[in-house]
N, C-alpha and C positions, 0 to 999 in steps of 0.2 A: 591433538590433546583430547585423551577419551576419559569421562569419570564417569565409573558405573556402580558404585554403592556407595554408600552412608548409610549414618543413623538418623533416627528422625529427631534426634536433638542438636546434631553436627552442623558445621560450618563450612563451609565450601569457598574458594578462592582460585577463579582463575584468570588473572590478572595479569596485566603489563610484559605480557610475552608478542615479540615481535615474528611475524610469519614474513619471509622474504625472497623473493627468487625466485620461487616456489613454485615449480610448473614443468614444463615437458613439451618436448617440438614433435616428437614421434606421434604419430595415429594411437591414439588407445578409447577404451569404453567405459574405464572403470568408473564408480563414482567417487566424489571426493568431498570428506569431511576434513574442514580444520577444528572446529571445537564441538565434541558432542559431549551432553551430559544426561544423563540418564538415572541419577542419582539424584536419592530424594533426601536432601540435607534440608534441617528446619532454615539455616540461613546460605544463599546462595548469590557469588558476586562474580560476575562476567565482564569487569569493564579494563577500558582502557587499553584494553589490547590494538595492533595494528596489522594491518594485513599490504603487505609493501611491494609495491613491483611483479604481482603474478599471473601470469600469462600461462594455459596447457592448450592441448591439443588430443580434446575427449568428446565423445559424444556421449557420454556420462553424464549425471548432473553434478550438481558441487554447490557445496553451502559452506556459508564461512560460520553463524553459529547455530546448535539447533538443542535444543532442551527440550525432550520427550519425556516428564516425569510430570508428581503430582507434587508439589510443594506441600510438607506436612501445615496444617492448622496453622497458624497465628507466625508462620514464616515469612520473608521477605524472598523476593527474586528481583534482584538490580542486574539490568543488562544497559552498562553504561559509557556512552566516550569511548563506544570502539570504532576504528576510521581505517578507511583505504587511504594507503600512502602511495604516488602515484598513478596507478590506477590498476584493475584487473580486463584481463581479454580471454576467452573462451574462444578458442577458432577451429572447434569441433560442431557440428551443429546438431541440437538437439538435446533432448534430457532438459533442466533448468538448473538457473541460478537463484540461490536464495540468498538473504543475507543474514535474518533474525529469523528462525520459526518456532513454535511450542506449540506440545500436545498437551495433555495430561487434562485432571481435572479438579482445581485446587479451589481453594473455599475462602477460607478466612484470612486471607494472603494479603502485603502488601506488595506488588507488580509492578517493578518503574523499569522502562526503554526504554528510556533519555537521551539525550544529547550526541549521537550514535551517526558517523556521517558515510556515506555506499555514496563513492563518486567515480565518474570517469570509468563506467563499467563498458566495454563490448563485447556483445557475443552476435555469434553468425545463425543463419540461416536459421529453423523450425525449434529457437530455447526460448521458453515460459520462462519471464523474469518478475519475482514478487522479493523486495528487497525487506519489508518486514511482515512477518504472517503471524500474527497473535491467535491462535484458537484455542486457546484452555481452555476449556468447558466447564470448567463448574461455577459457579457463583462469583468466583473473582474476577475487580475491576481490573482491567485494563489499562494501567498506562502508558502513554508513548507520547510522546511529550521533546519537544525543541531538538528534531532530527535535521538532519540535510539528505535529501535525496535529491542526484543532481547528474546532468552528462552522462547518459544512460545511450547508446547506440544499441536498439533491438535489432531482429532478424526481421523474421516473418511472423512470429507468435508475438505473445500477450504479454505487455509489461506493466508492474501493478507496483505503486511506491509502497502503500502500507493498506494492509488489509488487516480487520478485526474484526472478528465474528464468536460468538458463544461470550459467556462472562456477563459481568453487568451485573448484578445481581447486591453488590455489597453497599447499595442505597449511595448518597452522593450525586456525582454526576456521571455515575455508572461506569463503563468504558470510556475513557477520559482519550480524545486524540486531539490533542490541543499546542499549537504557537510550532508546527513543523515546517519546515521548506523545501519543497519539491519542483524540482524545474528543470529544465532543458533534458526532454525525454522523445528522442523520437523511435521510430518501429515501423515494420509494416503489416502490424496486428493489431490487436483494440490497448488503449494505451488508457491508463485510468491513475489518477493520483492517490485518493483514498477510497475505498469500499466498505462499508459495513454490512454487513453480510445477514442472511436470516434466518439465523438463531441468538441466545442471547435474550438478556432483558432489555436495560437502558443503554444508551451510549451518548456522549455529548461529542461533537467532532464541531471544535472551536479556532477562531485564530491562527488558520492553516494559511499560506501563500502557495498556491498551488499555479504555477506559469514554464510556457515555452513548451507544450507537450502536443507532440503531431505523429500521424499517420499517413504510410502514401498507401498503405492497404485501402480493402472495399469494407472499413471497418469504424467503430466508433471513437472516439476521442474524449471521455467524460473527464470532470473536476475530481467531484465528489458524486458518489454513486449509495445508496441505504435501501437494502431491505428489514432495518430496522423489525423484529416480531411486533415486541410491545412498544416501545418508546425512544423515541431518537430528536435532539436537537440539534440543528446547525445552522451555527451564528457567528456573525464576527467575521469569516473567511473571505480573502481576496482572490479570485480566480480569475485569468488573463491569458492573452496570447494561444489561446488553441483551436487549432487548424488539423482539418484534414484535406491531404491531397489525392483525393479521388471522386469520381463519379458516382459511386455509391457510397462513397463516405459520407460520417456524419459527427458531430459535436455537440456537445451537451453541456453546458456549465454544474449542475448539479442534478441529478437526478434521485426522485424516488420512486420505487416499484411497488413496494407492499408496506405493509407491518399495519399494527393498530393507530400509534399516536407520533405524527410527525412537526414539531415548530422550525421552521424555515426562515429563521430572521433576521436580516440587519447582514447579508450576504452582499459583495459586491463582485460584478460581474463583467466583463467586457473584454474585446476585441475574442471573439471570437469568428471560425473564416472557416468555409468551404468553398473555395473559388473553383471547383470545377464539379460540383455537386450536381448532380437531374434528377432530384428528388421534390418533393410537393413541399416539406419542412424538415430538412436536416441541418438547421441550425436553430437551436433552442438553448436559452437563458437557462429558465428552470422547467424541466418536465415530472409531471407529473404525472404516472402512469397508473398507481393503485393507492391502494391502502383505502383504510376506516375513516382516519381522520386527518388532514393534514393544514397547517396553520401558516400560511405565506405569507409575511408581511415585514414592511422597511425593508426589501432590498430593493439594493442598487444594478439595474441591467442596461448595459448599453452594445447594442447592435448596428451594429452598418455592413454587415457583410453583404458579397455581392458572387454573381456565381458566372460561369462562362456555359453552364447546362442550361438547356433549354428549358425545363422545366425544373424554378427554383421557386422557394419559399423559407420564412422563419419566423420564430416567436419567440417575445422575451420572456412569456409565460405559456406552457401547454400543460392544459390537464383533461385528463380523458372524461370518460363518463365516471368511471371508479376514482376515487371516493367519488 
């Protein structure tokens, strides 16, 4: 389904159509959109759709939906209650899967990704998996709000439940990624639940359950990851059960890297595993790698891991010399 104009007063609807079967056993490269919109209608509604039983055989990428426009002024974009029925398999390797992404650069917008569930996804070998990618750029908040990302089988590359980067900007709680569930994700790439990324104003990433996500790569394993520029809080989030199975492997419960102002509060933390890690500390609660200023405090971390490498280590709290 492609929509590629409107007016900037118009309505938009693409709604309650089922996509099924949908796929191919033959070698091909090509890539593959089910819903593109590109079309800058003042109100636009994406939900409820279902993507049921689809299986190809591409080394192409494929996205199920992707909105590359600019929302006019004081418009809405609802991307909601759209779900995998069954499940989807990619047994091409390479290119990626995506599930939700948007460009453009919208302003005075209201932006809900709601309730949206990507399960029971596999693809093979060298495919980049990021099942919601929010980067509108301009001033508009972000919502994504009470998803399921879940039963994720990676290759060799990167799998990323919900990334949000740029936006923020329309006061509030900024980019809003709040009450989502992501679990049972493994790979043999760096496997990351949410990311906030470094551009953008504010973001709040609240009330996430982020569990079950492992790597047998020499790669890392993060909860929650924020390059936050100016301002990022996260709080409330339970993060559990992540392991990496390798020797250069490493885990992270939440991490922050940059930005100016970071509150880290009232997080809870634990069972996290490197059992076969030979590193000095690749197991770490919350790291803390940069930024200006960053605010820790009331979380909950519990560690017991244990390692078969000869040279192991971990902390429930790491912060460099930055901040």
């Amino acid at each position: 389904v492609e929509s590629t104009s409107a007016t900037a007063t118009s309505s938009l609807s693409i709604s309650n159509n089922n996509f099924y079967t949908f796929g191919h056993t033959v070698s091909g490269t090509g890539t593959v959109i089910l819903i593109s919109n590109t079309a800058t209608a003042l109100n636009q509604n994406i939900n409820t759709n279902t993507f049921t039983n689809i299986s190809l055989n591409t080394t192409g990428s494929f996205t199920f939906i992707t909105c590359s426009n600019t929302v006019p002024a004081g418009g809405t974009q609802n991307i909601n209650s759209n779900s995998i029925v069954t499940g989807f398999n990619k047994t091409g390797a390479g290119g990626t899967v995506t599930g939700i992404t948007s460009g453009g650069s919208s302003t005075t917008v209201t932006q809900n990704w709601n309730t949206n569930t990507f399960s029971n996804i596999t693809v093979t070998g060298a495919t980049t998996v990021t099942i919601i990618n929010n980067t509108d750029g301009g001033s508009v908040n972000h919502n994504i709000m009470g998803n399921t990302i879940s039963n994720i089988t990676g290759g060799t590359s990167t799998v990323t439940g919900i990334n949000s980067s740029f936006g923020g900007a329309n006061g509030g709680s900024g980019n809003l990624v709040s009450g989502n569930t992501i679990s049972s994700i493994s790979s043999g790439g760096t496997v990351s639940g949410i990311t906030i990324g470094s551009s953008g104003t504010s973001s709040t990433v609240e009330l996430n359950t982020i569990s079950g996500l492992s790597t047998t790569g020499a790669s890392t394993v993060s909860g929650i990851t924020s390059a936050a520029p100016t301002s990022c809080t996260i709080q409330r989030n339970k993060i559990c059960d992540l392991q990496s199975n390798n020797a250069s492997g490493a885990v992270t419960g939440i991490l922050v890297s940059s930005g100016t102002l970071h509150n880290v509060v009232n997080n809870t933390i634990g069972d996290l595993r490197t059992p076969a890690s030979n590193a000095s500390n690749p197991l770490i609660g919350l790291n803390i790698t940069g930024g200006t200023t960053v605010n820790a405090y009331y979380n909950t971390v519990s560690l017991n891991g244990t390692s078969s490498g000869a040279l192991f280590g971990s902390s429930a709290i790491s912060a460099s010399t930055t901040p």
